[in-house]
C-alpha positions as CSV (number, residue, x, y, z in Angstrom):
1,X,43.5,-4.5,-40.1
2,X,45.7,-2.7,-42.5
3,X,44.1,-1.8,-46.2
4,X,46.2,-4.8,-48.2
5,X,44.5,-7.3,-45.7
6,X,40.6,-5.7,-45.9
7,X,41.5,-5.8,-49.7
8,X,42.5,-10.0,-49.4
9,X,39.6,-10.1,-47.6
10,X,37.6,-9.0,-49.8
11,X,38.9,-10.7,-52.7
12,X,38.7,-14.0,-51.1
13,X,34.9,-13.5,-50.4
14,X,34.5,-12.2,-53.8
15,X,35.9,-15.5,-55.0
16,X,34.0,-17.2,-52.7
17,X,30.5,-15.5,-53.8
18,X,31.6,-17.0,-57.3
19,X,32.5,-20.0,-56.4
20,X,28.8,-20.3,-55.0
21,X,27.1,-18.8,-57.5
22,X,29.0,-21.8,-60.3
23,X,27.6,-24.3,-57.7
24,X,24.6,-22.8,-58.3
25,X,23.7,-23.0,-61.7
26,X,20.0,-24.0,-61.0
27,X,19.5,-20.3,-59.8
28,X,18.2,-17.8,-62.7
29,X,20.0,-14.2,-63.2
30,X,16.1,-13.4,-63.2
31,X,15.4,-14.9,-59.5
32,X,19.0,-13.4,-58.1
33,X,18.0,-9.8,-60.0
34,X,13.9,-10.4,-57.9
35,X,15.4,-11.3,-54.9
36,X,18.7,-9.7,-54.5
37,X,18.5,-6.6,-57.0
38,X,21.5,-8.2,-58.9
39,X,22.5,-10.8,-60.8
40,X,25.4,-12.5,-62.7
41,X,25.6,-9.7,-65.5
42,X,25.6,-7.0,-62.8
43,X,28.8,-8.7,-61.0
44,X,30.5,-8.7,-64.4
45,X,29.4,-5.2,-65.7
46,X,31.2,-3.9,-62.1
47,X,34.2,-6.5,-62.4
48,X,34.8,-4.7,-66.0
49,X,34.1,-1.1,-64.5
50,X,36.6,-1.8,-61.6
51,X,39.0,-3.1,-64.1
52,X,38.4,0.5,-66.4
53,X,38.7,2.3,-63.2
54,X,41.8,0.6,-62.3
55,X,43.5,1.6,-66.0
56,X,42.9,-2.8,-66.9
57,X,41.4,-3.5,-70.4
58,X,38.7,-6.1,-69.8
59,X,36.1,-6.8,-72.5
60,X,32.5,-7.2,-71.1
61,X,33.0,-11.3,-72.8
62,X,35.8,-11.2,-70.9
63,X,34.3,-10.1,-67.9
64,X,31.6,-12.1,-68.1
65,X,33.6,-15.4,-68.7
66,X,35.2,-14.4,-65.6
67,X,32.2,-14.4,-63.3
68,X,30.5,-17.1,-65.1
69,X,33.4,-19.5,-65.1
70,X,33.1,-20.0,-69.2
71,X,32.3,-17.8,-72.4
72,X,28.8,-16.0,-71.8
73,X,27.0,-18.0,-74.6
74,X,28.1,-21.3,-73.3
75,X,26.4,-21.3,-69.8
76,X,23.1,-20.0,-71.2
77,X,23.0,-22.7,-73.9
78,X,24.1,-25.3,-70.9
79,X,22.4,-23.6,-67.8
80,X,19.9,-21.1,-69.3
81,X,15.9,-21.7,-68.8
């Protein structure tokens, strides 16, 4: 496996992982941050720090829109307990 394939790889089960965690909406940043030792914030903190390391300017709302699949303050006034 060449780099360019590990890296589609990669992306697609990165996409994948956020495509679970939208059908998963029932599941707390709280229980994934107990249980896994991260949560939705941590994925978008690293998206944005991948993005700064790559030379991209993403906002942390932007970042976190990303990984949550909407603006930040929608999904915890819809999916928030």
């Amino acid at each position: 496996m060449d780099s360019a394939q590990q890296q589609q790889l990669e992306a697609a089960a990165f996409r994948r992982l956020l495509e679970h965690l939208d059908s998963r909406k029932d599941v707390q940043n709280l229980e994934l941050m107990n249980l896994a030792g991260f949560c939705r914030n941590c994925l978008s903190r690293w998206y944005r720090e991948a993005a700064t390391a790559a030379g991209i300017d993403v906002s942390d709302e932007q970042a976190r829109a990303r990984i949550y699949g909407m603006p930040y303050a929608e999904w915890k006034q819809k999916h928030q307990k």
